[in-house]
TIPASE-447316 format. One record per residue: x negated, y negated, z negated of N, C-alpha, C in turn; residue in one letter. Coordinates in steps of 0.001 Angstrom, whole numbers, plus 500000, padded with zeros to 6 digits. Layout:
# residues N
XYZXYZXYZA...
END
This chain:
# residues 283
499155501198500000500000500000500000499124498758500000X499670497639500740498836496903500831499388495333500790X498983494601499442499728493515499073498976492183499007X499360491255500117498844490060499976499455488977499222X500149489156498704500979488154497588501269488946496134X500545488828494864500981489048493717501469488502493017X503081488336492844503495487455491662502838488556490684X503407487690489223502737487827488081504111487997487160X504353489583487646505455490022486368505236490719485630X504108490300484781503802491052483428504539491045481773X505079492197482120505466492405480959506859491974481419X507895491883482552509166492004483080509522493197483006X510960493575482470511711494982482202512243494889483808X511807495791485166512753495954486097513592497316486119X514896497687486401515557498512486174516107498441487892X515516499709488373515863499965489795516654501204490004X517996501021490498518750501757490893518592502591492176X518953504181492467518326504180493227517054504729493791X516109504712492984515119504356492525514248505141493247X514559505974493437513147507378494097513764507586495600X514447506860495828514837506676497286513804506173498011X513573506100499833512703505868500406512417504250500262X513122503335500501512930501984500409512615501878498971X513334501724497889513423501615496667511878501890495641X511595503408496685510334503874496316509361502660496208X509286502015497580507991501438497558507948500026496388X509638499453496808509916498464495987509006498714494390X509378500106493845508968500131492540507523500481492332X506534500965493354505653500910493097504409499592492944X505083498597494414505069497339494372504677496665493435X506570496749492714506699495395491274505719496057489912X505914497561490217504808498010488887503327497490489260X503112497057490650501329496693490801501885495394490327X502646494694490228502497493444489799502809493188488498X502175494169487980502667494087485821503672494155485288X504948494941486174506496495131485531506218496227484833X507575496333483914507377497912483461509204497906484192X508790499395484901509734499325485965510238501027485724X511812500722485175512310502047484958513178502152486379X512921503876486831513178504149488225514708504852488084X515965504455488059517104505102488043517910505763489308X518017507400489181518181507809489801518756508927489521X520103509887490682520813510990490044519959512429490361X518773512005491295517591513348491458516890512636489773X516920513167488779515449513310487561514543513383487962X514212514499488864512979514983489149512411513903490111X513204513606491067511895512497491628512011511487491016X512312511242490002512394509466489516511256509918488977X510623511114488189509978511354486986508474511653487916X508631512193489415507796512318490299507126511172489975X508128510284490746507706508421491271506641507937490125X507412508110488524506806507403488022505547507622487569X505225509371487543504068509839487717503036508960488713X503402508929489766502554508060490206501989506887490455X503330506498489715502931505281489621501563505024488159X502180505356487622501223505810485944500058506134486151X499527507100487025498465507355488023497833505876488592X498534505201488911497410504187489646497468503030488506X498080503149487356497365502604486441498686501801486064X499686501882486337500728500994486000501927501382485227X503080501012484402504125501372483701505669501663484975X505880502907484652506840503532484748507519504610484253X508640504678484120509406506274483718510518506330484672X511081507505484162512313507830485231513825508644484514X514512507707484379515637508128483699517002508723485464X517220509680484536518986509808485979520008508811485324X520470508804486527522357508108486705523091508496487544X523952508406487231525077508615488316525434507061488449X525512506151489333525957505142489216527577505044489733X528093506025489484529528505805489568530629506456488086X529403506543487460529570507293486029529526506162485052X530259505385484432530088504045483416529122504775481909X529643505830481990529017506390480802527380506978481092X527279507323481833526301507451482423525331506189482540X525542505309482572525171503886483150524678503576481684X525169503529480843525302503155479464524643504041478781X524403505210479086523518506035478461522101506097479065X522048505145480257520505505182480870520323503729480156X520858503030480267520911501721479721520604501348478397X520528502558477485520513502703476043518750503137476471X518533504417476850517182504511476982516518503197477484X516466502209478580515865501365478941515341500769477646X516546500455476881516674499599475686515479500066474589X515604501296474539514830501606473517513274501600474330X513051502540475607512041502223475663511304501273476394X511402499992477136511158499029477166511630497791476824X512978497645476379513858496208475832514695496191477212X514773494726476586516135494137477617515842493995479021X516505494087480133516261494201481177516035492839481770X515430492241482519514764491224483091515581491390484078X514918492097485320515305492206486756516015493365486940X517104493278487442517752494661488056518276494636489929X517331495592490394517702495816491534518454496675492137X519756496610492846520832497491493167520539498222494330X519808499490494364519245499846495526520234501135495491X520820501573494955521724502961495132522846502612496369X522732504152496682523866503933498231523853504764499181X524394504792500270524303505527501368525507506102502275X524976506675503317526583507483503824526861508651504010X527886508967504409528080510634504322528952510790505268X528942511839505758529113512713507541530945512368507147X530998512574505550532837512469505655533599511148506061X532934510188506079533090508704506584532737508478507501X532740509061508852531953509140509497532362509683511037X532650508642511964533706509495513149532604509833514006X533187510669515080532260511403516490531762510591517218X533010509734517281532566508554518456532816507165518648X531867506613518788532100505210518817533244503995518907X533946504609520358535256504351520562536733505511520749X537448505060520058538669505726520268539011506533521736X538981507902521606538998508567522903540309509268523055X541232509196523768543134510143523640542396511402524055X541507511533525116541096512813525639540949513774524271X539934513468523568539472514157522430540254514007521134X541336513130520856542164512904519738542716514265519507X542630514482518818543509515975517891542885517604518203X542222517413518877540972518389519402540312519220517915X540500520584518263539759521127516663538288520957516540X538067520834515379536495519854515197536588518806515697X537168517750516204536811516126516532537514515805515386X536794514467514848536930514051513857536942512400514439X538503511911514866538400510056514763538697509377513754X538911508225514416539076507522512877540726508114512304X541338508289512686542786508965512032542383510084511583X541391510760511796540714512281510780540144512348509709X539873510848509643539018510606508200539132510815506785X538203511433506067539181511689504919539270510407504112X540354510222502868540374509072502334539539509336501457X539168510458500595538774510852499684537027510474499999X536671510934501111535240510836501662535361509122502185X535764508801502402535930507154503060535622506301501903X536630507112500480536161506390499660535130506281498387X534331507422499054533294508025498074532231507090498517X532167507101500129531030506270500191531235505011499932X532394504029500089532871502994499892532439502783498091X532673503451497349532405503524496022531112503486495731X530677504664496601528474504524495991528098503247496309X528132502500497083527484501586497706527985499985496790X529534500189496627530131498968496190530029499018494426X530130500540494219531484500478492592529518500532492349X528904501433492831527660501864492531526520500851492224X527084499276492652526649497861492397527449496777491085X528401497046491200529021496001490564528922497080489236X528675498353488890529055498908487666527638498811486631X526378499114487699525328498643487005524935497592486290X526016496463487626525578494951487080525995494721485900X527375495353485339528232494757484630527389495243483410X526592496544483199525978497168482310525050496295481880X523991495529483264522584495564482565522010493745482735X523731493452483086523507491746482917524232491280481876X524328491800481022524384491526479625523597491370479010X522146492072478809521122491347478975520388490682479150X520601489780480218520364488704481185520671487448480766X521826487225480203522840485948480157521827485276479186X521587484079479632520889482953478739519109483622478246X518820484769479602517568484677479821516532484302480914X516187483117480336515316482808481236514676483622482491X514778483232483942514031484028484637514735485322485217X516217485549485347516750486928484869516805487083486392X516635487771487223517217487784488456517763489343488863X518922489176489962519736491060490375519310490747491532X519112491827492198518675491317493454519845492744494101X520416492558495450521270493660495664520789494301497184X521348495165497442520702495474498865522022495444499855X522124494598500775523126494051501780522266495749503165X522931494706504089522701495669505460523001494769506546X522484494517507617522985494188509138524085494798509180X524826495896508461526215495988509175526885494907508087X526706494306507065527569492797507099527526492226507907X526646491660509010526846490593509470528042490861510708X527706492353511310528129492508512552528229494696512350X529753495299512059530030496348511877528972497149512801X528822498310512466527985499415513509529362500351513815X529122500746514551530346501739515299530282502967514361X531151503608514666530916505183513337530848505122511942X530410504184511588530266504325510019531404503246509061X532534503110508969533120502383508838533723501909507449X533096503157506161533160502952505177531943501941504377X530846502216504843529444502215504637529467500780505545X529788500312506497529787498690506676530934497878506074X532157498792505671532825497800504891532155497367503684X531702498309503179530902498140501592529793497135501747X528992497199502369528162496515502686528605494550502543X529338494672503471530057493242503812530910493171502638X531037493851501230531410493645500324530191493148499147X529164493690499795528239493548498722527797492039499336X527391491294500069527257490193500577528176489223500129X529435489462500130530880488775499458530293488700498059X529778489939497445529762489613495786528358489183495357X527541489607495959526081488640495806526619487193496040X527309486554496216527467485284496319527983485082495385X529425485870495090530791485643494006529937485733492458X528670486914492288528047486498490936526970485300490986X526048485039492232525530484137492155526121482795491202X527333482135491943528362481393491094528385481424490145X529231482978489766529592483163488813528241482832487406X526992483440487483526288483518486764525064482288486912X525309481287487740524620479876487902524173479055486804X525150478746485687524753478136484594524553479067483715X524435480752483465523593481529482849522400481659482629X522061481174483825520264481590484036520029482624484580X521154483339485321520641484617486529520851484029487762X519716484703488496520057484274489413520199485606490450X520861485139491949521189486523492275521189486391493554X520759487380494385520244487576495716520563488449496528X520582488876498136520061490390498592519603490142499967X519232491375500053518074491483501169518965491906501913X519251492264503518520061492918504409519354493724505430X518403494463505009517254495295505703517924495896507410X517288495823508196518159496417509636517780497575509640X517149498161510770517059499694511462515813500155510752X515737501182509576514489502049509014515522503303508997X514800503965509138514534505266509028514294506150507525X515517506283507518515625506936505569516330508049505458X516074509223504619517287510329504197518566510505504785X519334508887504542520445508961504536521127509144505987X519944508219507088520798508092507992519501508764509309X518897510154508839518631510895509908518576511382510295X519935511968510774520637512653511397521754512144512457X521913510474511540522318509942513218521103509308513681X519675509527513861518919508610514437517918509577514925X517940511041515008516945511974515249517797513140515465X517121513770516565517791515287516605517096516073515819X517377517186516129516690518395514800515347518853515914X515018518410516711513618518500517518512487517346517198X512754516362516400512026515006515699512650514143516842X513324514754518423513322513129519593514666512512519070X514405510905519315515565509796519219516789510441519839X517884510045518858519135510401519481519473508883520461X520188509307520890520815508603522237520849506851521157X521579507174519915522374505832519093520557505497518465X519556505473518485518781505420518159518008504447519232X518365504894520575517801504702521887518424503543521659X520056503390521885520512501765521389520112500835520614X519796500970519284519581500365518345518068499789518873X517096500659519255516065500081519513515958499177520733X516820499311521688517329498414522771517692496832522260X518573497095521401518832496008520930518180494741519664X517059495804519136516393494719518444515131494510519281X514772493163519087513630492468520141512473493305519565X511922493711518573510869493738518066510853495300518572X511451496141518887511745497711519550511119498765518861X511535498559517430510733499567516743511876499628515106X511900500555514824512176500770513288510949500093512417X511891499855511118510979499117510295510317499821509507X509652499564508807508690500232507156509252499711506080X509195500682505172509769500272504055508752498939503084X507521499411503712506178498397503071507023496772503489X507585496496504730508044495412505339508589494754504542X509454495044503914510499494751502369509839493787502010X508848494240501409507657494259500110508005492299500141X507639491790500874507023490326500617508598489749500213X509643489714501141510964489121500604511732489729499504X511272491061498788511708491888497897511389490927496526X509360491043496898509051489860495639509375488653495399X509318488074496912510010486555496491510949486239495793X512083487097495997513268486891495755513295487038493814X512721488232493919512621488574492384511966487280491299X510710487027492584509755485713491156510116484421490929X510772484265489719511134483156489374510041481922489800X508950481805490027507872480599489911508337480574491372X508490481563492638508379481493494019510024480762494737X510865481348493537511996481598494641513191481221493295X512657479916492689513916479580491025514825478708491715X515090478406492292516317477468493412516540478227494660X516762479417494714517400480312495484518532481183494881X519454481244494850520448481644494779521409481820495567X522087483061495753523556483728496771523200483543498212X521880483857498429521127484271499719521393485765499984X521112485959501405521487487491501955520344487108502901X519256487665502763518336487453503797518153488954504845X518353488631506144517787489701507381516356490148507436X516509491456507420514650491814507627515297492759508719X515180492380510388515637493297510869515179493092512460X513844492547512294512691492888513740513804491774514412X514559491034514332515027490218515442516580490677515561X517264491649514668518368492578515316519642491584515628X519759490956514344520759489383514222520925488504515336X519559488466516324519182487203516484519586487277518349X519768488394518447519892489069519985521103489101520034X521680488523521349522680488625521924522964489761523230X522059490350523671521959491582524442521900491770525876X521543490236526057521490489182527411520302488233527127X
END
């Protein structure tokens, strides 16, 4: 990893949701090079406890507690450990999320040919139950943490949430229609607490990362041979820069956002990291 900007968060409690996920990963190894003590929350144990192994290894503070972040009790019982073993939480980043094949139609546009066809799955096939699971990880899986671990926060200096948005706020992706509503919900409420928590002393942010390449979503972006799927071939068509991103890429607007000395008059921002994807009209 390789960091040309060190803020100076020594001795900051960060509490990352999420946490042993591919983006999230680097995030926490990052803020731990920059003197956080950075608990990694996550519903795999084992890799949070991986992560923080290594992080501990290169000389820095971490552990790794599970959550379910759609579990309040759960939330509250990781939240109790934080407490005891590092204090009150400073920074909390909402990195939990993702989508699932049950939210999730065949095809882009509405086809009569293929409507009611066994195995096609359109948008009238969808389950509600799966529509709203992912709708929940992404949304309930943000606002339930917050409500936990910004209690902490209120009338502390320096406190910042930082949330993770998506390019499908700005502009839906075809197929995934639970997972961009949520999204464009989380953008709505990174603003609505910004407000809300203005004369607290939190302040509150998110990033809207475009086209990387993660767990969640590769299987629509790769066949089972490693070559680009066709919707892959698009996506890279359409951003100028013609490449998927790195999760290292994050890194510089991840910290800004977080360091109070860099970024203390920023508030209810949604910033694009997305090679140009926003910025193209397709002409």
């Amino acid at each position: 990893m390789k960091l040309t900007a060190f803020p100076d968060l020594t001795g900051k409690v960060v509490v990352i949701t999420g946490g042993a996920g591919v983006l999230c990963s680097a995030f926490a190894k990052a803020i731990a090079a920059c003197g956080a003590k950075v608990t990694i929350l996550d519903r795999s144990l084992e890799r949070a406890k991986t992560l923080a192994k290594e992080i501990q290894a290169e000389g820095h503070e971490a552990f790794g507690v599970y959550v379910d972040v759609l579990n309040k009790n759960a939330i509250e019982e990781a939240h109790q450990t934080v407490l005891q073993h590092y204090g009150k939480c400073d920074i909390l980043i909402n990195g939990a999320g993702g989508n699932s094949p049950q939210a999730t139609t065949d095809e882009e546009f509405f086809n009569p040919a293929t409507y009611g066809k066994e195995g096609h799955k359109s948008f009238f096939d969808l389950d509600p139950e799966g529509f709203g699971l992912v709708f929940g990880l992404n949304f309930t899986g943000t606002l339930l943490p917050t409500q936990c671990f910004a209690r902490d926060m209120v009338d502390k200096p320096g406190s910042v949430i930082l949330n993770i948005s998506s390019m499908n706020a700005f502009s839906p992706l075809t197929k995934i229609p639970a997972y961009s509503a949520a999204k464009a919900a989380i953008s709505n409420f990174t603003q609505w607490l910004a407000v809300h928590f203005a004369k607290s002393g939190i302040r509150v942010n998110a990033i809207a990362p475009g086209f990387f390449s993660t767990a969640q979503n590769e299987a629509l972006l790769w066949n089972s041979d490693g070559t680009p799927t066709i919707r892959s071939h698009k996506i890279l068509n359409q951003t100028p820069m013609g490449r998927f991103g790195q999760p290292e890429e994050l890194l510089g607007s991840v910290l800004w956002l977080i360091d109070n000395d860099a970024s203390g008059f920023v508030t209810g921002v949604v910033v694009p990291i997305d090679g140009g994807f926003s910025a193209y009209s397709g002409v």
